[in-house]
N, C-alpha and C positions, 0 to 999 in steps of 0.2 A: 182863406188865409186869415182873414178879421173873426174868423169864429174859433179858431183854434186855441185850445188853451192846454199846455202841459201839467196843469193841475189836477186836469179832471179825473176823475176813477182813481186821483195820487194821493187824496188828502193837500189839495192844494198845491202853488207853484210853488212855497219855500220848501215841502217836506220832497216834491218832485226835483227840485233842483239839489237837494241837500245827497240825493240815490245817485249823481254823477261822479263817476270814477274813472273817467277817461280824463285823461289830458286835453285842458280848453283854452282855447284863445279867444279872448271879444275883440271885436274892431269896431267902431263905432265912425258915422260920417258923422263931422259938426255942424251938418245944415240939416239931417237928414228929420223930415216930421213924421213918414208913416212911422221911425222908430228913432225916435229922439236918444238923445247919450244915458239917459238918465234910468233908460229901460234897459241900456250897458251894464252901465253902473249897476244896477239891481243884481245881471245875471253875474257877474263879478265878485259882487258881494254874497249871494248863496250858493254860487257852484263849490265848491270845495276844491281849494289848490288850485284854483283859475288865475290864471296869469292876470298880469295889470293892463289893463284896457288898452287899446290900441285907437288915439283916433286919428282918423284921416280927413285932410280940410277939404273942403272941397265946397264951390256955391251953387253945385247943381243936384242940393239934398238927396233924395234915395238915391237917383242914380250914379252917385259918387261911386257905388261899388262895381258901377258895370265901368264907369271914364274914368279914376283914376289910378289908371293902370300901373305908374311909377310907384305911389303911394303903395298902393294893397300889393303890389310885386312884390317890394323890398321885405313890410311887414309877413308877409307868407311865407319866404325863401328863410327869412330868421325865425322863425317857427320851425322851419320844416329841418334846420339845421342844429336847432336847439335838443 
């Protein structure tokens, strides 16, 4: 997972990110460190037509995505209905 990079064999992450033509949504925890907001924010800013960040608070860092459930419910269901 720490070795993976979307860049490689792509000419880099901005020119690998800039080839997304799907529909994206970020969500970001605000405690989370293995992947802080700011690496959000990053994919946000290159993916093309990527919605605007989505965070969820939560004080239990990464694993905000697995506990909280109300938070990432709501944010998905308006995605999925968008």
């Amino acid at each position: 997972m720490n070795h993976h990079d979307v860049g490689r064999a792509r000419g880099g992450v901005t020119d690998a990110l800039s080839l997304i033509e799907s529909e994206t949504y970020v969500i970001g925890i605000n405690s989370d460190r293995l992947y802080p907001l700011r690496l959000q924010e990053e994919l946000v800013a290159l993916i093309p037509g990527a919605h605007e960040l989505d965070i969820v608070t939560s004080s239990v860092g990464h694993d905000g995505f697995l506990l909280e459930v109300d938070q990432i419910g709501t944010i998905v269901g308006s995605a999925l209905r968008d």
